[in-house]
N, C-alpha and C positions, 0 to 999 in steps of 0.2 A: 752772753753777758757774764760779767764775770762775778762770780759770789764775794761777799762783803762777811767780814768777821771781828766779832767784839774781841779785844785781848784786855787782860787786867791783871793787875798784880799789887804787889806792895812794897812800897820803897821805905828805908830807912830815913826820915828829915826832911821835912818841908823842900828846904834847899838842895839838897840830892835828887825830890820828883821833881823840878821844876828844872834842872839843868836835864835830867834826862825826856822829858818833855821836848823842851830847848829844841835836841839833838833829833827827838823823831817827826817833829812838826817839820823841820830846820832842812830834815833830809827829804820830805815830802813825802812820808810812808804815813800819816796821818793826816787829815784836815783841820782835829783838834784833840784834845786830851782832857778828861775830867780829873780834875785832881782833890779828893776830899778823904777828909779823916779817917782811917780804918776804924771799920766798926769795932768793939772788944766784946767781949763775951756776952752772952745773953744770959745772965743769971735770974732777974728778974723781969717784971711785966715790960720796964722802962731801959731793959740792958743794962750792960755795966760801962765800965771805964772806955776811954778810947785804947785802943792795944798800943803797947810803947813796944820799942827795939830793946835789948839787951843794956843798954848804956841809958836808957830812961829816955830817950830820944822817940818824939810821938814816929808812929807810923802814919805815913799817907799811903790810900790807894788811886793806882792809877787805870784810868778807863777808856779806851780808844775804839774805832772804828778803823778800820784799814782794809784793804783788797787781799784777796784770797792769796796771790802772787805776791804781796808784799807781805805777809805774815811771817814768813822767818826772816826777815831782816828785821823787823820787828823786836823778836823775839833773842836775834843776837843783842841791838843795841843795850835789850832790857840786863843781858848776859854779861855784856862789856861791865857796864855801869855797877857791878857788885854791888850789895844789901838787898837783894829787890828780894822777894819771896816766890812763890810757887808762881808760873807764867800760866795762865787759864785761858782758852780760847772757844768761844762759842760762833757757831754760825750764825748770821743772823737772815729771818725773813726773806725771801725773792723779794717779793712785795717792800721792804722797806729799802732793800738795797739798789732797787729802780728809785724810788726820793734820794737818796743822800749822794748817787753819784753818776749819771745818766742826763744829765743834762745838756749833751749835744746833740 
């Protein structure tokens, strides 16, 4: 069976994750993409701001699931697509990666 792996990152503009979203659902290296506000600093109990880009432009991050063999196409598209930040990739679970794609 083949292992399953979280990738996540951070894109510059709403409209920049969602076309590169687009592009990884689009090319079928994803089944879906989480796409929500980058957290910003933890200064206090409640955090801080949302983290902006350079031009004041909020940051999103973005959260995927994809196959162990599909992670570096993954990780080029995020590559093509410039502003994205650091590419993070976790293994996920045996056990969860029989739910999310083992259903033949």
């Amino acid at each position: 069976m083949e292992a399953y792996i979280e990738v996540s990152t951070t894109v510059e503009g709403h409209g920049n994750a969602a076309a590169l979203a687009r592009r990884i659902v689009g090319g079928g290296l994803a089944a879906s993409i989480d796409i929500s506000p980058a957290p910003g600093p933890r200064d206090g109990p409640r955090g801080g701001p949302r983290e902006e880009a350079r031009d004041g432009e909020p940051v999103w991050e973005l959260t995927l699931v994809t196959t162990g063999s599909q992670a570096a196409a993954v990780e080029r598209h995020i590559r093509e697509a410039g502003g994205a930040g650091p590419i993070v990739r976790r293994p996920l679970p045996h056990r969860l990666g029989n739910r999310l794609g083992e259903h033949s």
